[in-house]
VEXLUMTI-443499 format. One record per residue (C-alpha): x, y, z. Coordinates in steps of 0.2 Angstrom, whole numbers, plus 5000, padded with zeros to 4 digits. Example, Ala and Ser with C-alpha at 12.3 -4.5 7.8 and 13.67 -1.06 7.14 Angstrom:
BEGIN
5062	4978	5039
5068	4995	5036
***
This chain:
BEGIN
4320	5024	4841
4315	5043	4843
4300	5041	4829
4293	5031	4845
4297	5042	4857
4284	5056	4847
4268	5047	4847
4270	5045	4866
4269	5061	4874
4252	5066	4881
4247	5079	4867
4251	5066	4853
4239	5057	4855
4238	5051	4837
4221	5054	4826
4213	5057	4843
4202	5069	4840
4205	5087	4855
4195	5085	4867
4194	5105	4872
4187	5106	4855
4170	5113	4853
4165	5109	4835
4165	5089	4830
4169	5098	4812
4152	5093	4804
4147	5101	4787
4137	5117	4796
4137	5136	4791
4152	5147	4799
4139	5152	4812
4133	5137	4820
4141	5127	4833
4135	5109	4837
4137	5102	4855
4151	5093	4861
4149	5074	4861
4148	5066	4876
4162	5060	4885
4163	5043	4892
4159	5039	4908
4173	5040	4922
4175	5024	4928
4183	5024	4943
4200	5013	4942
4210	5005	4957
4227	5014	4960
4245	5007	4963
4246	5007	4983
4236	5021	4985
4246	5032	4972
4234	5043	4959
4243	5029	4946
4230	5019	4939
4234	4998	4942
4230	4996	4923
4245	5009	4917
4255	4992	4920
4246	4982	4910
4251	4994	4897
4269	4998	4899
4274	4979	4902
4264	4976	4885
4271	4991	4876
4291	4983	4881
4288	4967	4876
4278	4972	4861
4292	4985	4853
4305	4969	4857
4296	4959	4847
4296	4973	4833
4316	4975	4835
4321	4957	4839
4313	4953	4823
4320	4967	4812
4338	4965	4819
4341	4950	4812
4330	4953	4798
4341	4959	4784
4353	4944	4787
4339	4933	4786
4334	4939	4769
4354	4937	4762
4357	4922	4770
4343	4911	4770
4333	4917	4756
4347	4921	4747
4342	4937	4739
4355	4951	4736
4362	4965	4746
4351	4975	4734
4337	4966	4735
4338	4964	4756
4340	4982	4757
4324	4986	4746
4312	4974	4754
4319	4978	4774
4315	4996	4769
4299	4991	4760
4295	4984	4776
4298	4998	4788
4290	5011	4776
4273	5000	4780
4274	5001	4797
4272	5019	4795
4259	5021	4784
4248	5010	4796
4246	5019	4808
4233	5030	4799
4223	5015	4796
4225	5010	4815
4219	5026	4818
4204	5028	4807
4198	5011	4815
4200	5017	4832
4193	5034	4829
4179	5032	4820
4174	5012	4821
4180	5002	4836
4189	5012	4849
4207	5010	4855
4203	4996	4866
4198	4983	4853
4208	4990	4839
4222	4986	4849
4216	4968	4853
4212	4961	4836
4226	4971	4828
4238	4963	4841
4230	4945	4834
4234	4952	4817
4252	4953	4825
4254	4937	4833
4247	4929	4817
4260	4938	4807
4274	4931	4819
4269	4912	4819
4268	4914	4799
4286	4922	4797
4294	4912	4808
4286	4896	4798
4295	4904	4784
4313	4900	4793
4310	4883	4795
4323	4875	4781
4311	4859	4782
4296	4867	4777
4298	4869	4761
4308	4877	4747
4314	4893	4745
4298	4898	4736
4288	4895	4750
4299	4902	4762
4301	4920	4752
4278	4918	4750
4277	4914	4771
4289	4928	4775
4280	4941	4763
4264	4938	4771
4272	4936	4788
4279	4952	4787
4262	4963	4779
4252	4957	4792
4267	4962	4805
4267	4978	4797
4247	4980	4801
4249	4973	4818
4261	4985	4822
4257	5001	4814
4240	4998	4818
4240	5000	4835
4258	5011	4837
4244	5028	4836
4233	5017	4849
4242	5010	4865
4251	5026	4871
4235	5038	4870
4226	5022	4879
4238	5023	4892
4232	5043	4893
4214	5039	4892
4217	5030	4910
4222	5044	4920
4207	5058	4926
4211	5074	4923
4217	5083	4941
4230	5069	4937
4240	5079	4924
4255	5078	4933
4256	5060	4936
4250	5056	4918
4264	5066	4911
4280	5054	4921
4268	5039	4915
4274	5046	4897
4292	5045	4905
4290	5028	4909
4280	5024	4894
4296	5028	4883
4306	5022	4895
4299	5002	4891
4301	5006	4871
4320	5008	4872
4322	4997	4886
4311	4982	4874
4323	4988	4861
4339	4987	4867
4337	4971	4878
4329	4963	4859
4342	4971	4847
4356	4963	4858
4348	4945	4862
4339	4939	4845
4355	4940	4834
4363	4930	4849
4348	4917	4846
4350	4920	4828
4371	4914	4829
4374	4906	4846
4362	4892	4843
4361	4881	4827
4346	4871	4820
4345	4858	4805
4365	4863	4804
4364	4882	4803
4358	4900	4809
4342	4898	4818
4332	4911	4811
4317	4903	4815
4322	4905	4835
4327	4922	4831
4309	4926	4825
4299	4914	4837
4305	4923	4853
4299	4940	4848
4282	4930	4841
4283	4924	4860
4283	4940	4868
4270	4947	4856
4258	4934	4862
4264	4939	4881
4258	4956	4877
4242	4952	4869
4238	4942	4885
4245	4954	4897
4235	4968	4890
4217	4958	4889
4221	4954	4906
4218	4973	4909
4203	4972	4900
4189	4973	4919
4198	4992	4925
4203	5000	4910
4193	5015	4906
4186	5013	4885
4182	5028	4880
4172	5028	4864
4175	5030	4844
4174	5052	4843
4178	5053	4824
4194	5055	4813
4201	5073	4813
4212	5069	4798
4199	5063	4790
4190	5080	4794
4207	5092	4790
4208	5081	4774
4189	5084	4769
4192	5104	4772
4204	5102	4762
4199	5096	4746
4181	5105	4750
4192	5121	4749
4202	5114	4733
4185	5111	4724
4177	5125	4729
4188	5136	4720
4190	5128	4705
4171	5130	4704
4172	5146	4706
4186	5154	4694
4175	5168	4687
4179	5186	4690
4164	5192	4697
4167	5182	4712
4178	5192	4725
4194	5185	4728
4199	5176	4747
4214	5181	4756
4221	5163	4758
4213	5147	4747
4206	5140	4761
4195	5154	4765
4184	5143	4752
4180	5130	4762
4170	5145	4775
4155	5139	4766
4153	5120	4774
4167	5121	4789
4168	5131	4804
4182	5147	4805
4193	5139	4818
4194	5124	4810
4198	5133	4796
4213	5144	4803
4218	5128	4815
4223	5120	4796
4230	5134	4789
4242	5135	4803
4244	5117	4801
4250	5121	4782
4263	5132	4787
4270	5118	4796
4267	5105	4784
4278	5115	4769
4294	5112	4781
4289	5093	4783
4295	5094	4764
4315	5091	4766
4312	5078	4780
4310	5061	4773
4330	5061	4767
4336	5063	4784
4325	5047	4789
4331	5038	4772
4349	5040	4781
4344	5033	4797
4335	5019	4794
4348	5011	4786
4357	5006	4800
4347	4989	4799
4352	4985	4782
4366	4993	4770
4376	4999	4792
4374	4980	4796
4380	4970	4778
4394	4984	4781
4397	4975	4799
4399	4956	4795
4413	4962	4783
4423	4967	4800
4429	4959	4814
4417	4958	4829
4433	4952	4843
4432	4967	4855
4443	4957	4866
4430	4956	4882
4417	4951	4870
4412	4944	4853
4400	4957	4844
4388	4949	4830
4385	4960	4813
4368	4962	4819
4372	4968	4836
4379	4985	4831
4360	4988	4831
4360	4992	4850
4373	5004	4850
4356	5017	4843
4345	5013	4860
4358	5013	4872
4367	5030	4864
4348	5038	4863
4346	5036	4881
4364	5045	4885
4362	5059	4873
4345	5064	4876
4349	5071	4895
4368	5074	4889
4360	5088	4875
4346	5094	4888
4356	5095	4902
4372	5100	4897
4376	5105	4878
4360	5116	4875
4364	5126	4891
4383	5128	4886
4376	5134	4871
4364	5147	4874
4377	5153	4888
4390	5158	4874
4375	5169	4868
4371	5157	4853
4354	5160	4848
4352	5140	4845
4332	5139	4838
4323	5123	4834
4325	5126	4815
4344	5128	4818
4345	5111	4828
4336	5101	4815
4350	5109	4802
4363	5103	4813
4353	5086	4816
4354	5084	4796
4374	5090	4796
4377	5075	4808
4369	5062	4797
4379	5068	4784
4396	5067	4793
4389	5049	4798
4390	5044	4780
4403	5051	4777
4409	5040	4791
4404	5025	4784
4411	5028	4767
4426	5031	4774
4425	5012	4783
4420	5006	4768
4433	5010	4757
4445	5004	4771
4437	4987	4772
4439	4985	4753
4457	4990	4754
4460	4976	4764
4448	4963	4758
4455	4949	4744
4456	4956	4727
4440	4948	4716
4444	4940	4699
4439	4948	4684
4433	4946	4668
4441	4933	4660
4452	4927	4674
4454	4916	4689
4463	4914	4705
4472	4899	4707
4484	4891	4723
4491	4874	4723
4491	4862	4737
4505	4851	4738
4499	4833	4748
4513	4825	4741
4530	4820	4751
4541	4829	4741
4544	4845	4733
4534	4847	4717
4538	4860	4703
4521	4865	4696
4522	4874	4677
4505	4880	4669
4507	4879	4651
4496	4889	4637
4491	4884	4621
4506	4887	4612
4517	4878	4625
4522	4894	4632
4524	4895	4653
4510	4906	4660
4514	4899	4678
4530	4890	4686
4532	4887	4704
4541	4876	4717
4530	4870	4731
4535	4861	4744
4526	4846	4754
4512	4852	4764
4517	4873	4760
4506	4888	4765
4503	4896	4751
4505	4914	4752
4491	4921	4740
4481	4916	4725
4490	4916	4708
4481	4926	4694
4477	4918	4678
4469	4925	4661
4460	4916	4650
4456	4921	4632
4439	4915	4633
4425	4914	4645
4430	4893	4650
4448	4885	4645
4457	4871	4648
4474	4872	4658
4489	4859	4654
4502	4858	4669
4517	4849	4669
4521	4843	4689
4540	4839	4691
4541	4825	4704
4558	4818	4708
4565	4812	4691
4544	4811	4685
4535	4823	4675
4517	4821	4674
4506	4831	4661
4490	4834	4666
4474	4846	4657
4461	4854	4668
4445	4864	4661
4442	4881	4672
4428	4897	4670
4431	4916	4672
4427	4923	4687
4431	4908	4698
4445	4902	4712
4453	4885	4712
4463	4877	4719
4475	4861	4712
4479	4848	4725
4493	4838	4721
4493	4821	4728
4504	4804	4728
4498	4791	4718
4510	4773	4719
4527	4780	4717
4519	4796	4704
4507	4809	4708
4492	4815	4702
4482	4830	4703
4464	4836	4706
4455	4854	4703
4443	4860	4715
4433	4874	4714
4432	4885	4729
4413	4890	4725
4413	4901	4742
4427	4914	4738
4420	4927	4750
4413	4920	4768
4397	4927	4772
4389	4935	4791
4405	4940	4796
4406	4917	4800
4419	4907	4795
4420	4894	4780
4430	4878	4780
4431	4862	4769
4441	4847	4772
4453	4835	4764
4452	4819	4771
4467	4808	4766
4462	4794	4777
4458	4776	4768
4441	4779	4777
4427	4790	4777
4427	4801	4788
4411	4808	4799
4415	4828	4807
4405	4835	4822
4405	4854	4823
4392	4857	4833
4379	4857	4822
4362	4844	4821
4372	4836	4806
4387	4830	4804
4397	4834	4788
4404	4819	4780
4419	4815	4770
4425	4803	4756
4441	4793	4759
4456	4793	4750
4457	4811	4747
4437	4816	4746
4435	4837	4747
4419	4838	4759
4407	4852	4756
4408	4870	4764
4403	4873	4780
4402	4889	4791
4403	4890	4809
4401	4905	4822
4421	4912	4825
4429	4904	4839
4440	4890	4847
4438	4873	4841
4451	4864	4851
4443	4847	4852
4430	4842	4835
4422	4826	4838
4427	4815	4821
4422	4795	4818
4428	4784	4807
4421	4767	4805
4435	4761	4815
4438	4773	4827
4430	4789	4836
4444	4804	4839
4444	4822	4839
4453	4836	4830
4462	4850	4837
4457	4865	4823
4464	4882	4834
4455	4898	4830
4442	4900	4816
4441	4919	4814
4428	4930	4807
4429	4931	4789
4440	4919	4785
4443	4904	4774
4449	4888	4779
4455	4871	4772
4460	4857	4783
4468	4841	4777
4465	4825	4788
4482	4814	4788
4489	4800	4801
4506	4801	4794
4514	4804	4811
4509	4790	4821
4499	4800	4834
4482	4796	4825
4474	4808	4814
4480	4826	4813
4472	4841	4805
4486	4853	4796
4477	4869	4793
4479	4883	4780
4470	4898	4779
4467	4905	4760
4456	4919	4764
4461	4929	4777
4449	4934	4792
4442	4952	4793
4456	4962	4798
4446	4981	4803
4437	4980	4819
4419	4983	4821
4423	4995	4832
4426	5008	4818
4408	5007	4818
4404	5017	4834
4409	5035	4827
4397	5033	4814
4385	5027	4826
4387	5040	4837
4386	5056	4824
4367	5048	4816
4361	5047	4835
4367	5063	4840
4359	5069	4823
4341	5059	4828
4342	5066	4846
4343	5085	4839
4333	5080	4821
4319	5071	4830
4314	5078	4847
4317	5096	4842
4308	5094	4827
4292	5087	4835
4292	5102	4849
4294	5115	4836
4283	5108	4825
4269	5106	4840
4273	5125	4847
4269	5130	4829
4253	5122	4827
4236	5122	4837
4231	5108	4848
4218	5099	4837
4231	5098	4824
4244	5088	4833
4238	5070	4831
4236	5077	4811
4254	5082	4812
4260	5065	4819
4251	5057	4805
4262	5069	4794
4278	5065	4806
4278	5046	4802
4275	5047	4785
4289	5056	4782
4299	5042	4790
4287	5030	4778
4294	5041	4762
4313	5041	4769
4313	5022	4767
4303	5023	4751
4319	5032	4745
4332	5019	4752
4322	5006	4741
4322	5017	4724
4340	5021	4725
4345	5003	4732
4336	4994	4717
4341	5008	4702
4359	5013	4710
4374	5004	4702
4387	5013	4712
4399	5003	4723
4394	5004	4743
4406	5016	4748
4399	5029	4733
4381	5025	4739
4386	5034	4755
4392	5047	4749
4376	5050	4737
4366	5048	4750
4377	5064	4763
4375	5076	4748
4358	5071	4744
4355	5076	4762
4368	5091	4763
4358	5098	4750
4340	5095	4757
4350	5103	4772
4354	5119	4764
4336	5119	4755
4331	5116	4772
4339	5132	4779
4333	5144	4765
4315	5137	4773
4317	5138	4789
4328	5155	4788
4310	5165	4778
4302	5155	4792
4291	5168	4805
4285	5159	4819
4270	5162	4826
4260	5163	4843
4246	5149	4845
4233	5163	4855
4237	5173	4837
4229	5160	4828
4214	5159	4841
4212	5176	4840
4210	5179	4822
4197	5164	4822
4184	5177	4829
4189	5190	4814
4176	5189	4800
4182	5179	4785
4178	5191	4771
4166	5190	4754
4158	5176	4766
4146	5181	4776
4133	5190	4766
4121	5182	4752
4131	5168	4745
4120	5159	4735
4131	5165	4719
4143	5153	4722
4144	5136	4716
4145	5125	4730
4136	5112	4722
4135	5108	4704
4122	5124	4700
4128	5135	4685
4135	5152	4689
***
């Protein structure tokens, strides 16, 4: 949550043109200096019980909370959604969550640009937020399971989340320097702890959401399943609080007017300075200490040495988007990793999507644990521990992280059920008659591939592997019964998992193939089916709006999941009767099969087997991988801003947040190139992804080590120095398209 954290403070405020600045940065000659716009009137604003707060700082902070948990309660559960209700691919969830994200930071510089040079803060912010709430309403249509097919769902989601990428990039550069704009300035003091508390309502919206939604997401079921659209309705809620929270403001804020774009201006210089010198390649012409001496002719000197200090700067933005493609990934590859592991933590139930909160509520310890306490220790062991050398370690911590991750990874695949390969199958056989049964599978040359006793009603222990000499094949099995044998032929495909039910027929048997489609439960939830051996048909209640129903005389109902937890007493009805079921336990992760009898003379029983076993690692492996990226974010991220704001003049910082976020824009660009192209196993994408950044790491040093900081007043001072080869006759350059 840091990337927030930097467009909050005071001299951030983003695209905001300096307001100590004496040139608006017009096309003028070296020598002339236009006046200085206008600023708005002060309007006098009414104060919180007689403090020097402004009343309408409140407006803003309680729409700044409830508008970053709409952002977060949305994107928790966001990579889920796509998996599970559109059914797209890990692959494919991954690359459009980080498409997504990389978005919302490139919006910003259109949110700025409107405000700056169009509409002002104030009503970029209002119809922008409409652009939001809009978003919202249309994404959370697309969770509706009744509205539709999948086609339009996956068309109202996309367009749902490009306009809640507008919304919220748009005014992200916006609200905080609004906030600012309120405070006069003899109040310096009192604006800065408003910054404080400003931040404070962006972790707070974040961790209260990132925690609730996935609990809205699981706890509650609509049209019998996951209610993704109440997971995304309540952020779209709070959105709409903000908007109206803000506009009731709207009578004592102070608006300050549009006062230009300097991007736009450092940009310009830029490519004036670019253009100029490639008009301008002959010999004759003296050559310029540095290549943007050749913008001297159209922009003034300081701006000019204001952007050259902002170059320096820039060339060690290079390295950075990797550290953010690490980080971000905790919404997606960090949270499919989760609902493979089992979220009992004894005193509470976690959902996949909850690990999410554990970034928030670690960033608000480790930011005063590192002020207060490690960087002191530090420097009193005589460790000469510079901002270059923080982000280094920021970047080793990531790394370690994924490392971390990989290292989970492989475990959870250790223990998970083996997967059937080409050419083979998984097969169990459940015994439903009242005798022992020897099962033999034969091939096609009568030879036994498979031969096994099963008892009446047996657990099975594990699958049996089959291969096949073909993709599809059909199976004969010869079932001993008594003083029967029975021949029976079943057809079977690669890759799949049966299972054979063997049940009493007269004074024979018979047998039946199901396919167990699910082979792998999904969400970290638990699957089940049932066998219903009842001369009825049988009508199951499991909490959901629909009941799942259930042929007699041995019909196998569908699969259905269900949030892990005790189901002691399961509401059934038969035509006859109304009972319940007593089904224990259903963990995370695991498979279950129930068969329906009344063979005992208590009424109808449900015997239970578990054929996939529940996740055994805990999700609490998780927290060390956790806890090494924040620590990374909290020494990557807040030093990184600071050095990079001591090293640049003050009319550049909103030009270097615009360079900040899209760094973070670019590091989820790369998550989406390497998720879509990358064939490698989960666990070996981690560790592409910690070299990848111990090597941008090490380039990183090499940078930072030929790095020489410099002094701000320097900067000032060599402004008033003469540019040289400018000053006298230059009508032998070719500023415009005249011939040399």
């Amino acid at each position: 949550m840091l990337e927030e954290r930097e467009s909050k403070e005071p001299a951030m405020n983003l695209f905001q043109k300096n307001e100590f600045k004496e040139t608006p940065f017009l096309p003028v000659s070296p020598e002339e200096v236009p006046p200085r716009p206008p600023s708005f009137p002060k309007k006098p604003s009414p104060k919180i019980c007689g403090s020097n707060y402004p009343l309408s700082i409140v407006f803003i902070v309680v729409n700044e909370f409830c508008e970053r948990f709409s952002y977060y309660g949305m994107k928790a559960v966001l990579t889920l959604y796509f998996l599970y209700f559109l059914h797209w691919s890990e692959d494919t969830s991954t690359s459009v969550y980080h498409a997504f994200s990389s978005l919302c930071y490139f919006t910003p510089i259109l949110g700025a640009a409107i405000a700056d040079s169009w509409l002002g803060k104030f009503k970029t912010i209002i119809y922008l937020s409409l652009v939001y709430v809009l978003g919202h309403v249309i994404k959370s249509m697309g969770a509706l399971p009744i509205l539709g097919g999948q086609m339009l769902h996956t068309v109202l989601s996309m367009v749902g989340l490009s306009l809640i990428a507008l919304g919220t990039g748009g005014i992200k550069p916006c609200v905080a320097a609004f906030g600012g704009d309120q405070f006069e300035e003899k109040h310096a003091e009192e604006r800065t702890r408003y910054f404080s508390v400003f931040y404070l309502s962006i972790n707070a919206g974040s961790l209260i959401s990132t925690f609730v939604t996935p609990m809205l997401r699981g706890d509650v079921q609509c049209f019998g399943k996951d209610c993704y659209a109440l997971a995304f309705g309540v952020p779209g809620l709070l959105m709409v609080i903000a908007l109206v929270v803000f506009a009731m403001g709207s009578k004592i804020y102070r608006k300050p007017p549009p006062e230009g774009n300097i991007v736009t201006q450092v940009v310009r210089c830029i490519w004036f300075a670019i253009s100029n010198r490639l008009k301008n390649r002959s010999a004759d012409i003296p050559k310029r200490e540095h290549w943007l001496d050749w913008a001297a002719e159209k922009y003034p000197r300081q701006l000019i040495m204001d952007v050259k200090a902002l170059t320096r700067v820039l060339f060690l933005y290079i390295p950075l988007p990797m550290f953010w493609a690490l980080l971000d990934q905790q919404g997606s590859r960090w949270t499919l990793q989760a609902t493979r592991m089992n979220g009992n933590l004894g005193f509470f139930v976690l959902q996949p999507d909850q690990m999410q909160v554990l970034n928030p509520f670690l960033v608000l310890i480790f930011i005063p644990l590192f002020d207060l306490v490690i960087y002191p220790l530090v420097s009193k062991c005589g460790i000469n521990f510079t901002s270059l050398r923080k982000m280094a370690v920021g970047m080793i911590l990531a790394c370690l992280a994924f490392a971390v991750a990989a290292t989970v990874e492989i475990k959870i695949n250790e223990m998970a059920p083996p997967q059937p390969d080409s050419q083979e199958i998984f097969l169990q056989v459940l015994n439903l008659a009242d005798n022992e049964v020897k099962v033999t599978v034969l091939g096609d040359e009568n030879n036994s591939l498979l031969a096994e006793s099963v008892k009446s009603f047996q657990k099975m222990p594990h699958y049996s592997k089959l291969h096949l000499k073909t993709k599809s094949q059909n199976f004969h099995f010869q079932l001993k019964y008594h003083n029967l044998s029975v021949y029976t032929e079943h057809s079977v495909e690669e890759k799949k998992w049966y299972t054979l039910i063997i049940r009493e027929d007269g004074k024979s048997i018979s047998s039946m193939m199901v396919k167990d489609e699910e082979n792998k439960t999904t969400n970290g939830m638990t699957a089940m089916r049932f066998v219903n051996t009842l001369h009825e048909e049988l009508n199951i209640s499991l909490g959901t709006d629909t009941s799942l129903g259930v042929e007699e005389d041995y019909g196998v109902s569908a699969y259905r999941t269900v949030q892990r937890g005790e189901y002691s007493a399961v509401p059934c009805r038969t035509k006859n009767e109304d009972f319940s079921l007593n089904l224990g336990l259903l963990d995370f992760g695991a498979a279950y099969l129930f068969v329906i009898t009344n063979s005992t003379g208590q009424g109808p029983q449900a015997w239970k087997m578990e054929y996939i076993p529940a996740n055994k690692m805990s999700i609490a492996w998780q927290l060390p991988q956790y806890a090494l990226v924040t620590a990374g974010e909290v020494m990557f991220s807040v030093t990184g801003l600071e050095f990079s704001y001591s090293q640049a003049p003050s009319s550049m910082k909103s030009v270097l947040q615009a360079a900040w976020l899209l760094t973070v824009a670019v590091g989820n660009i790369i998550v989406l190139i390497v998720a879509q192209f990358s064939s490698l196993v989960q666990w070996a994408e981690f560790i592409l992804f910690s070299c990848l950044l111990l090597v941008v790491c090490l380039i990183f040093s090499i940078m930072g080590h030929y790095y020489v900081p410099i002094k701000l007043e320097d900067i000032q001072g060599s402004a008033d120095k003469q540019i040289p080869q400018i000053q006298g006759n230059m009508i032998n350059l070719e500023t415009k398209k005249t011939k040399l």
